[in-house]
C-alpha positions as CSV (number, residue, x, y, z in Angstrom):
1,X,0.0,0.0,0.0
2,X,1.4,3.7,-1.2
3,X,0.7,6.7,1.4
4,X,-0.5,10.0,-0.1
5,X,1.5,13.0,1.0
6,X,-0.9,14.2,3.5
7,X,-0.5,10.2,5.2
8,X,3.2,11.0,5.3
9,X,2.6,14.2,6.4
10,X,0.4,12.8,9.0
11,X,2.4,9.9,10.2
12,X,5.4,12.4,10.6
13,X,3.2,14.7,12.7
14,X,2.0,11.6,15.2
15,X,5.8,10.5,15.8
16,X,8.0,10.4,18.2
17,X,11.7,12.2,17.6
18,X,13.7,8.4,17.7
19,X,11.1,7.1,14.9
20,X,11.2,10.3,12.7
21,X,15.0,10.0,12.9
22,X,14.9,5.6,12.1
23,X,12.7,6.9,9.3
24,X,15.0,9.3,7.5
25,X,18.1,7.1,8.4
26,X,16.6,4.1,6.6
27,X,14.6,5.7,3.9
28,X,16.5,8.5,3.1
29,X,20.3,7.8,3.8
30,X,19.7,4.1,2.6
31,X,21.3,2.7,6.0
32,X,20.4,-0.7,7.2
33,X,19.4,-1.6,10.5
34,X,22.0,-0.7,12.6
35,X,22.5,-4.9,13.9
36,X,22.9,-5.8,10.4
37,X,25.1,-2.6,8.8
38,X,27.4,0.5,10.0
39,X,25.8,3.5,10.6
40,X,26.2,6.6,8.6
41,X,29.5,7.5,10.9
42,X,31.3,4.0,9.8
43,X,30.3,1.8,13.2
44,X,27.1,0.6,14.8
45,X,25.5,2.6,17.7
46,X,22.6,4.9,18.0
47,X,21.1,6.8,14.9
48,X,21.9,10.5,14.4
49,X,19.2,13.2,15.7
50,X,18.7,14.7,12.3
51,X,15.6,15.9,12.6
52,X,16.2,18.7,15.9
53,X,20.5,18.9,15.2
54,X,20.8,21.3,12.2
55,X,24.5,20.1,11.9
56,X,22.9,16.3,11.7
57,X,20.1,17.8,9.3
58,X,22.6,19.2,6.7
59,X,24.2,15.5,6.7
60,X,21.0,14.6,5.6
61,X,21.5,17.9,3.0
62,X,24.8,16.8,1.6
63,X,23.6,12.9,1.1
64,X,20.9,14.5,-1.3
65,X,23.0,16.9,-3.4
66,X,25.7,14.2,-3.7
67,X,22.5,12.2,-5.4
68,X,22.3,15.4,-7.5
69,X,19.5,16.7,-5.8
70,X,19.2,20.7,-5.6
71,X,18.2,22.1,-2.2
72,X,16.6,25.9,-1.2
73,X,16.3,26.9,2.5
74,X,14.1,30.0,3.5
75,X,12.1,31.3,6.5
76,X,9.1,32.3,5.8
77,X,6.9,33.7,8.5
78,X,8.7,31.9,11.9
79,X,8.3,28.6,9.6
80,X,11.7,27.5,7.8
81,X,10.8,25.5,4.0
82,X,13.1,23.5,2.8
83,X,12.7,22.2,-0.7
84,X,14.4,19.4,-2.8
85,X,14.0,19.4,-6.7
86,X,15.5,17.9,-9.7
87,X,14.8,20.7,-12.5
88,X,14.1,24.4,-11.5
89,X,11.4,24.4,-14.1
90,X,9.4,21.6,-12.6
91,X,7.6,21.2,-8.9
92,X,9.9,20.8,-5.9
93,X,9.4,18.9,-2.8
94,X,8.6,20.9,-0.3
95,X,8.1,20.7,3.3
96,X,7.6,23.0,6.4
97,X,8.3,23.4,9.8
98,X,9.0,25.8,13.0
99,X,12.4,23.9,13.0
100,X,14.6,24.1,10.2
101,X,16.3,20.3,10.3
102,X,12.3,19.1,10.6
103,X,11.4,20.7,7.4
104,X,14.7,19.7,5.4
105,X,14.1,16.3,6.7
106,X,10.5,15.7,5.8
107,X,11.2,17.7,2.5
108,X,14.0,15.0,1.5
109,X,11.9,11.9,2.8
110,X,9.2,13.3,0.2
111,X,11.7,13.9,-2.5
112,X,12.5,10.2,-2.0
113,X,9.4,8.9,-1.7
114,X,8.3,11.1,-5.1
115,X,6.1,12.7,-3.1
């Protein structure tokens, strides 16, 4: 079964910080669960707060351009968007938040999931 945005959007909104974080380091960065495969620092242990650590956030950043994905940053209104998009001419993946790592996080999870 294939969530719509607003499901994601949803889903995001009803978890907890540890499970938004498993999401993005599984879906997003490709890592495998961490019993099975190193984690994105080279060794197993816990997964990286990316979604509320900006500096753990632009990792997340950084994975996504080397994949050739563009990113765009703004405030807008005490809300930061964050967007991901292939071709400056067509729809990005956008996402917001009150927290800037949040919204570049659930930007690139929907930029994966072609949402």
């Amino acid at each position: 079964m294939t969530l719509t945005r607003e499901e994601i959007l949803a889903k995001w909104d009803s978890m907890k910080p540890h499970e938004r974080d498993s999401w993005i380091f599984y879906d997003v960065l490709g890592w495998m669960p961490l019993d099975t495969a190193p984690n994105a620092y080279g060794g197993f242990g816990t997964i990286p707060r990316m979604t509320d650590d900006m500096s753990e956030a632009w990792k997340v950043v950084e994975h996504m351009k080397s994949k050739h994905w563009c990113f765009m940053l703004s405030d807008e209104n005490e809300e930061w968007e964050a967007s991901f998009y292939w071709d400056p001419h067509r729809p990005a993946y956008e996402a917001l938040s009150a927290e800037a790592p949040q919204a570049i996080c659930k930007a690139a999870l929907l930029a994966v999931l072609g949402l």
